[in-house]
C-alpha positions as a Markdown table, in Angstrom:
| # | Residue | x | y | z |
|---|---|---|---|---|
| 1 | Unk | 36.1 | 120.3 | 0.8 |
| 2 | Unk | 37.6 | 117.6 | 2.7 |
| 3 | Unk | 39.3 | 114.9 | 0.6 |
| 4 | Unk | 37.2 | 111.6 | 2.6 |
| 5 | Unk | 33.4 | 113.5 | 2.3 |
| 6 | Unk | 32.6 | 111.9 | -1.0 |
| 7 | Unk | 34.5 | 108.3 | 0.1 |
| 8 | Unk | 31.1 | 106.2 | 0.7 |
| 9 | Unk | 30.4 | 107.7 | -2.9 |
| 10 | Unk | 33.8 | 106.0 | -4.5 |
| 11 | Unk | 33.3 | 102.7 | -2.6 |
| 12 | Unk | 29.4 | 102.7 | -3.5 |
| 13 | Unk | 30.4 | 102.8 | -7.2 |
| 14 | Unk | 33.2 | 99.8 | -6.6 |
| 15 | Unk | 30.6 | 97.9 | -5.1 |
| 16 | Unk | 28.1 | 98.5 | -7.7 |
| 17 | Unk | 31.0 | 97.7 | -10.4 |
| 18 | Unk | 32.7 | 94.5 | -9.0 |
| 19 | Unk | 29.7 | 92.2 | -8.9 |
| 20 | Unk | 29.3 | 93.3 | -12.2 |
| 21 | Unk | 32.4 | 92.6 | -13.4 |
| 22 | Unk | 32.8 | 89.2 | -11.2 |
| 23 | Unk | 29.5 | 88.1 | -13.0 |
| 24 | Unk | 30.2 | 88.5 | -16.3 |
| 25 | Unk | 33.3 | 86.6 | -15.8 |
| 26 | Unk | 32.3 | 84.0 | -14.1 |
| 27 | Unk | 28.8 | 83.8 | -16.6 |
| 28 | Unk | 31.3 | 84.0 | -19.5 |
| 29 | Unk | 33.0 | 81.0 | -18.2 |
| 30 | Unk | 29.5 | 78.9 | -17.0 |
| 31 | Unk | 27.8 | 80.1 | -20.8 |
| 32 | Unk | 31.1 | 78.4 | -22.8 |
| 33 | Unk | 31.2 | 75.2 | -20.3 |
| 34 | Unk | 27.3 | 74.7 | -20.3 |
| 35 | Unk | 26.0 | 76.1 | -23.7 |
| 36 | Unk | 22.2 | 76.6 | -24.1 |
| 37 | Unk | 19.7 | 74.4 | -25.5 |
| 38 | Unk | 20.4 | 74.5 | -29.6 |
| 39 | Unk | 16.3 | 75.5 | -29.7 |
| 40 | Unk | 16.8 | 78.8 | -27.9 |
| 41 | Unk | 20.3 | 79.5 | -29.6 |
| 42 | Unk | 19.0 | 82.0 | -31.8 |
| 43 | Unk | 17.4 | 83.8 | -28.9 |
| 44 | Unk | 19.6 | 83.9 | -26.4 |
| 45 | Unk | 22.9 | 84.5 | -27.5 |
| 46 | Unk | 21.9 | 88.0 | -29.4 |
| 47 | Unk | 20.6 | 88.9 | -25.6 |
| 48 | Unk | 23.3 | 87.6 | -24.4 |
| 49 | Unk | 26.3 | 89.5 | -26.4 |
| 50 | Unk | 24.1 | 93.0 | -26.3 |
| 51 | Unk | 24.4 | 92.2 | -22.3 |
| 52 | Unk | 28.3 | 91.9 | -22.1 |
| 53 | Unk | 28.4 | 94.9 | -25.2 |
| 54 | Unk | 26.5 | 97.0 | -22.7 |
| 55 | Unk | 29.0 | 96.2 | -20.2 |
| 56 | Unk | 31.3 | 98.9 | -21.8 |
| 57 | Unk | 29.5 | 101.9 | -21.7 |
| 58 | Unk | 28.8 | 101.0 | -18.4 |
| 59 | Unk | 32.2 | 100.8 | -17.0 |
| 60 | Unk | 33.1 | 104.0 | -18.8 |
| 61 | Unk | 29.9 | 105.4 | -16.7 |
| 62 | Unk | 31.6 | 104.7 | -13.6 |
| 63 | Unk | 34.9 | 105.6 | -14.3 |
| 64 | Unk | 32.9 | 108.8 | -15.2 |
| 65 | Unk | 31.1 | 108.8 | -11.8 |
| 66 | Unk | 34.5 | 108.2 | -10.0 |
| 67 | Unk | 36.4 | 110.9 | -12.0 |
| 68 | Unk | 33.7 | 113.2 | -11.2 |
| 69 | Unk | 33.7 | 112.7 | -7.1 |
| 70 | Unk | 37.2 | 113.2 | -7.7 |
| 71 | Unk | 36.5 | 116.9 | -9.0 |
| 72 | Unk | 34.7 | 118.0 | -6.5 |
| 73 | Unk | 37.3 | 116.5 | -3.8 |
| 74 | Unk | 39.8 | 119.0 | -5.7 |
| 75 | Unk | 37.1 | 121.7 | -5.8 |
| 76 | Unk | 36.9 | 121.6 | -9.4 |
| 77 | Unk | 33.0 | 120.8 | -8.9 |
| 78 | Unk | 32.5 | 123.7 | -11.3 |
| 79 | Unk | 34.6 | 123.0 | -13.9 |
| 80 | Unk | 34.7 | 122.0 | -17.4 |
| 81 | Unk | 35.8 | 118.9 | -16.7 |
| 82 | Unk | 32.9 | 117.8 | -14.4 |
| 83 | Unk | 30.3 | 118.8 | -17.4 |
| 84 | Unk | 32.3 | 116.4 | -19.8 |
| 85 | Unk | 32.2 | 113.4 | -16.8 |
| 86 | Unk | 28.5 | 114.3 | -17.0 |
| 87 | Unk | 28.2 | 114.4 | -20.9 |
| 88 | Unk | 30.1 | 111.0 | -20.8 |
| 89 | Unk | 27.8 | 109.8 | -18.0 |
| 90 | Unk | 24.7 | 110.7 | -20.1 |
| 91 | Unk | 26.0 | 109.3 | -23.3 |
| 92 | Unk | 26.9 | 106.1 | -21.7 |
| 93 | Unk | 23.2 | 105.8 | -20.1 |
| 94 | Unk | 21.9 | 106.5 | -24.2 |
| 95 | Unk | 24.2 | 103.8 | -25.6 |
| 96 | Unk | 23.2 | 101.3 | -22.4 |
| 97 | Unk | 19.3 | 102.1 | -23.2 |
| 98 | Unk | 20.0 | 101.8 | -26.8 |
| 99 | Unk | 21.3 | 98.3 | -26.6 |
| 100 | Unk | 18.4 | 96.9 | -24.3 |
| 101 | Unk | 16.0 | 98.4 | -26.5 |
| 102 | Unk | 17.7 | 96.7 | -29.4 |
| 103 | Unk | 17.8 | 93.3 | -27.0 |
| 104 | Unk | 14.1 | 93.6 | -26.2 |
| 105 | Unk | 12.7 | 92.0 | -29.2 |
| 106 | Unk | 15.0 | 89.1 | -27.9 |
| 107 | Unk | 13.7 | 89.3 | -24.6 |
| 108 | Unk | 9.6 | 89.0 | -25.4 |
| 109 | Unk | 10.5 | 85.8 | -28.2 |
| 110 | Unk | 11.9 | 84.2 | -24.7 |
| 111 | Unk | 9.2 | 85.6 | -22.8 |
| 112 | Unk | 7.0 | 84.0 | -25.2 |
| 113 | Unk | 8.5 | 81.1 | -25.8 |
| 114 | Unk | 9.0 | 80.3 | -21.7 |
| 115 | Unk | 5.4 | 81.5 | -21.5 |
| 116 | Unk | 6.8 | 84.2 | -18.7 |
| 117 | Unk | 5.6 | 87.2 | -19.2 |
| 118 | Unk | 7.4 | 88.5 | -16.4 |
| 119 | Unk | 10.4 | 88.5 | -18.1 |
| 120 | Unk | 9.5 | 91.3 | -20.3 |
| 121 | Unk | 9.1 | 93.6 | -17.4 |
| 122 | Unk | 12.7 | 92.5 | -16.3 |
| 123 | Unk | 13.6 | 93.4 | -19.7 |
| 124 | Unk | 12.8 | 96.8 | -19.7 |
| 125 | Unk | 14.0 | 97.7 | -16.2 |
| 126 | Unk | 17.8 | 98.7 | -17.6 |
| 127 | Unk | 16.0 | 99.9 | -20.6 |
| 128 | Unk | 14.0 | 103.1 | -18.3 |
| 129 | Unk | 16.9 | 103.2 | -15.5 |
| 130 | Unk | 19.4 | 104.0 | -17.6 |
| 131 | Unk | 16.7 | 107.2 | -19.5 |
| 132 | Unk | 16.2 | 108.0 | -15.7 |
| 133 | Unk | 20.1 | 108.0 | -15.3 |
| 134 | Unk | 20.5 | 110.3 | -18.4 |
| 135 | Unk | 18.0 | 112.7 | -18.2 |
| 136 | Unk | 19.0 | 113.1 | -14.3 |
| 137 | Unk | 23.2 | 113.2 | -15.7 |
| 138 | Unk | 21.4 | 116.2 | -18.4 |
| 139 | Unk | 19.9 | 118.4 | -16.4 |
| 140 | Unk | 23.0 | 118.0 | -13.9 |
| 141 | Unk | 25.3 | 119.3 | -16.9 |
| 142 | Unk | 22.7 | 122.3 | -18.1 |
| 143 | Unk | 22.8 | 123.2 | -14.0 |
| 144 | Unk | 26.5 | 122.5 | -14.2 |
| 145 | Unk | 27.0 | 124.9 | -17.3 |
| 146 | Unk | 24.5 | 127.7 | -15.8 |
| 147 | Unk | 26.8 | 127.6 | -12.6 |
| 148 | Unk | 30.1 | 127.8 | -14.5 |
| 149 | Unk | 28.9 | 130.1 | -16.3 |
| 150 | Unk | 27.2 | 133.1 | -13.5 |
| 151 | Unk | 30.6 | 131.8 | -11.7 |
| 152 | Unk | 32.3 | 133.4 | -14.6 |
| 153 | Unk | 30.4 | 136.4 | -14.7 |
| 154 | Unk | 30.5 | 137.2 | -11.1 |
| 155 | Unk | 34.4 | 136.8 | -11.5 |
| 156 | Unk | 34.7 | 139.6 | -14.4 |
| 157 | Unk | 32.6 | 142.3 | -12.1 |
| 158 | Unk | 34.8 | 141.6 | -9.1 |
């Protein structure tokens, strides 16, 4: 396979990562300058520090993603290595899903205080993308394993 065929792949996941990463900075520096109101302390911090928690699995995600497109440049698409990116990849998506579903409690005490019930929808977007991600990530690794493994077979009969 040709080395630039997954290349809008690599830069799609730096451009999906740097905003990221630029925002939490920058919302770091704005939440420590500008603190919230002392009445919605107890709610939005805890949403606030499962937010930049989840931050970690995510990153690991990509570099997962990354590592991955660089197997199958190599042509190690059907390797052992590419399951475990995918087994990372999945985990990640768990832990991510885990936190927001931890955060959501959080999330509808705003919703109600705020009297925006919208918010709670917004609140469970990460919380069903990132199940979507992992079950996708699982059956890509069972498919994954099922390939390595005929591969494997087919190379003892020849």
């Amino acid at each position: 396979m040709k080395r630039g065929s997954t290349l809008f792949l690599k830069i799609a996941i730096f451009l999906i990562g740097a905003p990221v990463l630029a925002l939490s900075i920058f919302g770091a520096i704005y939440l420590v300058n500008n603190p919230a109101n002392p009445n919605y302390d107890h709610i939005l911090y805890p949403t606030v520090i499962g937010m930049y928690i989840s931050m970690i699995p995510f990153f690991i995600a990509l570099y997962g993603a990354f590592n991955l497109l660089i197997y199958i440049d190599k042509s190690q698409a059907f390797s052992d290595s590419s399951v475990k990116a995918l087994k990372t990849i999945k985990l990640c998506a768990l832990t991510i899903s885990g936190l927001y579903t931890v955060v959501l409690p959080f999330v509808f005490i705003m919703a109600e205080i705020d009297d925006a019930p919208g918010l709670v929808i917004f609140g469970m977007v990460p919380i069903f993308a990132s199940i979507v991600i992992a079950v996708f990530a699982a059956v890509l690794q069972r498919l994954l394993q099922e390939a390595i493994h005929i591969k494997s077979e087919n190379d003892l009969t020849v």
